[in-house]
C-alpha positions, 0 to 999 in steps of 0.5 A: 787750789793747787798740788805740791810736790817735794823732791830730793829736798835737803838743807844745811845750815852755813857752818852746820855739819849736819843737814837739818833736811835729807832728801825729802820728798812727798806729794800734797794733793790739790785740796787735801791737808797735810800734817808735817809732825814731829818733836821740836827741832826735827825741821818741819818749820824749816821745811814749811818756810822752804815752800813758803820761799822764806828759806832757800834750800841746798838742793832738791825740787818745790813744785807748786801747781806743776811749777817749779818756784825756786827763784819765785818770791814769796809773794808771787806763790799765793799762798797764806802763812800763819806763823807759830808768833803773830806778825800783827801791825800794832796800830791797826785794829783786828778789823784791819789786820784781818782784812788789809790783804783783801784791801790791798788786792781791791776786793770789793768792800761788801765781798770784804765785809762778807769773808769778815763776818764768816771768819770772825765768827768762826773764830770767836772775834766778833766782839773784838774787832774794833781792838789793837793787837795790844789788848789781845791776849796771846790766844786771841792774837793768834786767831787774828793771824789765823783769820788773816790767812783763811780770808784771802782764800789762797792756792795754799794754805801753810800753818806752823801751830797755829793752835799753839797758844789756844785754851784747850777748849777753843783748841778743840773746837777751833780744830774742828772748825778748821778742818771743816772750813778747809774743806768746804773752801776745797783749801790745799794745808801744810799744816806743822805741828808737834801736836799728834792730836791735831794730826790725827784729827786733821789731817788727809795724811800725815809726814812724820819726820824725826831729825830731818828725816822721813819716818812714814807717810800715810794716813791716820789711820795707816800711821796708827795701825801700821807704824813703820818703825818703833819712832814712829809707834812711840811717837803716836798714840797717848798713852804711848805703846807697850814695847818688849823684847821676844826675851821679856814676851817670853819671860812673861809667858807669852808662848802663843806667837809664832815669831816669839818662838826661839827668837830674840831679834825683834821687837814687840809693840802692843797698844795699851787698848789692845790689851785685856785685864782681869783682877782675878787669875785666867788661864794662860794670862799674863801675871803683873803688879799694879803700880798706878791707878789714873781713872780719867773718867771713860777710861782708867790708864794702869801702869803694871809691872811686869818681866822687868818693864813698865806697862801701860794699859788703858781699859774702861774697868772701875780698877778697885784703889789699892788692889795690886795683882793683875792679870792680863792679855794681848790682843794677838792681832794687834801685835806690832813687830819691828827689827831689833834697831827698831827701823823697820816693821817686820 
């Protein structure tokens, strides 16, 4: 396989006065999967054809294996791509689809038959391989194009959604396949998506980005505990963070924490599982109104209010339907502290 590397990469579109990419730049290792994620339209497909050679860039560096491939045709960068849409030949059949790259190489026919058989069957389209895209539906095309790319075992592996139009049990399950066969083929993935799911669950590290820009690099778990900026805290985690001003802290009464004493100039994120709730009145806790129950089986998601904000609490009591006052604490060591634009974690 092979390592990526980005430098100082930027985009802009003919005619546009803002770039769509600004000086980006990260490492993707060799053999580990990476994760660009990011709301719609923050330029993370854009990038990934970028390193696909589909998309020139402004300025700036892409190095594949220690080599700089500007100028280097698409083809010539051995790498397998799996559109957000299909890109299926209609009149071949998903037998063919799949396996016309390895044809095209001389694979031999019985290595050809072997990847088929391991592919499809992880996929779920053994059953249909003898079918024109035509008869597919849209979830089933995009496991053709899925199974298209895993089969020529390239250096890399580059994936915008490829999840995107899967019922959300085969999502699940497909989710753990891949991140499973990735790493027993020891594959290197740019894998984009909007979903936070997908990245959390996937992923060796993770690039956040938001209007064409780097928020924070790190690894799921780097991204959750440590978020770097109030973005990427709201962005990751469902249901989203709790975020208050030292004003609100202490107008709830919170006076416990040093960095809320006599100071405005923050913001404060809390997690809705990092927080503990009572229907019964506790010394020094915090006083809100329930205005929402949603059990969801494991676990009941409260929205309260609470010094003039809507919170959200996650906790696994049974809340008693119709009961309103609410008692609550924060896990002080949870706490997350951001500058008051909320650009950066203090």
């Amino acid at each position: 396989m092979a390592e990526i590397r980005i430098e100082n990469l930027c985009k802009t579109f003919h005619g546009a006065s803002k770039p769509v990419l600004e000086n980006i730049s990260f490492n993707v290792d060799d053999s580990r999967f990476v994760s660009l994620l990011g709301p719609s339209g923050c330029g993370k497909t854009t990038l990934l054809r970028i390193i696909a050679g589909l998309e020139d860039q402004s300025s700036g560096k892409v190095f594949i294996g220690g080599r700089d491939v500007d100028g280097v045709h698409p083809r010539d960068r051995d790498m397998s791509f799996v559109f957000q849409n299909y890109a299926l030949y209609p009149h071949f059949s998903v037998r063919d689809n799949i396996s016309l790259g390895l044809r095209l190489r001389k694979v031999p026919a019985k290595e050809i038959d072997s990847r088929l058989n391991r592919i499809s069957t992880m996929l779920g389209l053994e059953s249909l391989l003898e079918r024109k895209p035509r008869a597919l539906s849209g979830g089933q095309r995009q496991r053709v194009a899925l199974a298209r790319a895993l089969i020529r075992n390239p250096k890399v592996f580059l994936l915008d959604e490829p999840l995107s139009n899967l019922d959300a049990k085969l999502r699940d399950r497909t989710r753990g396949e891949l991140k499973m066969l990735f790493r027993s083929v020891k594959g290197t993935v740019v894998y984009v998506t909007h979903d936070q799911v997908e990245a959390m669950t996937m992923s060796d590290k993770i690039v956040i980005i938001n209007e064409g820009r780097i928020q924070q690099i790190g690894s799921p778990e780097e991204i959750y505990d440590k978020p770097a900026n109030v973005f990427v805290a709201a962005f990751i985690g469902t249901p989203q963070i709790n975020l208050l001003t030292g004003a609100q802290l202490r107008e709830l009464g919170f006076r416990t924490l040093q960095q809320a004493e006599g100071k405005d100039g923050f913001i404060c994120g809390i997690r809705p599982e990092n927080v503990s709730v009572s229907g019964e009145p506790r010394e020094g806790w915090m006083k809100g109104g329930v205005v929402m129950s949603e059990p969801t089986g494991a676990v009941t998601i409260l929205t309260v209010s609470a010094a003039g904000a809507e919170l959200r609490f996650s906790t696994g009591l049974k809340w008693p339907s119709g009961k309103s006052d609410i008692w609550f604490n924060f896990e002080t060591e949870r706490l997350h502290f951001f500058d008051p634009a909320g650009e950066r974690r203090i």
